[in-house]
C-alpha positions in Angstrom: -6.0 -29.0 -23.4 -7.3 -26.2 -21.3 -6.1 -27.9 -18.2 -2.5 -28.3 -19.6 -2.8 -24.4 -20.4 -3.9 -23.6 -16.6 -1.2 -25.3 -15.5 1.3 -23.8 -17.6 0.0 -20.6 -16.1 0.4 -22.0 -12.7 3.5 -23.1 -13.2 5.4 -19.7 -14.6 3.8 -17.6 -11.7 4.9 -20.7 -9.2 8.7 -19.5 -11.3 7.9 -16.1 -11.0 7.1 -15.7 -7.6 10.0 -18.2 -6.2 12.4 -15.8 -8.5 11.3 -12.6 -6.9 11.2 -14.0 -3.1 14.3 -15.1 -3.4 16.0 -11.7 -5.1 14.1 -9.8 -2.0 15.2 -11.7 0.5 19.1 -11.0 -0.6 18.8 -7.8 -1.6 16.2 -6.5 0.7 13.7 -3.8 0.0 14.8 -0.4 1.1 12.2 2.3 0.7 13.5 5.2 -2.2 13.9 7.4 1.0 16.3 5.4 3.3 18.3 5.2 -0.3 18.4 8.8 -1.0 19.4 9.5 2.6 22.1 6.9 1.8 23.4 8.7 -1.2 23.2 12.5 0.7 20.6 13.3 -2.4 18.1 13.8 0.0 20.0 16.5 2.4 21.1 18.5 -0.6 17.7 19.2 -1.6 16.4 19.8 1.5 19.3 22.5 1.9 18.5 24.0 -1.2 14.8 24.2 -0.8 15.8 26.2 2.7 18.2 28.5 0.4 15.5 29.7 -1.9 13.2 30.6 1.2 
């Protein structure tokens, strides 16, 4: 019974992983500031920090 369990376990973080490999390798895994760069969010606070000095 216990072994049945184990592999259970094994088996949905086998799923799991697979899932997830998969989704990075299309999507790819941009870091959050390449994205804001992307979007101009990051250049508009910057300005606005120099502003306020």
């Amino acid at each position: 019974m216990i072994i049945a369990h184990v592999l259970l376990l094994v088996t949905i973080g086998t799923v799991l992983f697979v899932l997830l490999s998969r989704f990075l390798a299309e999507t790819g895994l941009v870091p959050v500031e390449q994205q804001m760069e992307e979007m101009g969010i990051h250049k508009i606070e910057a300005t606005e920090k120099d502003k306020g000095n």
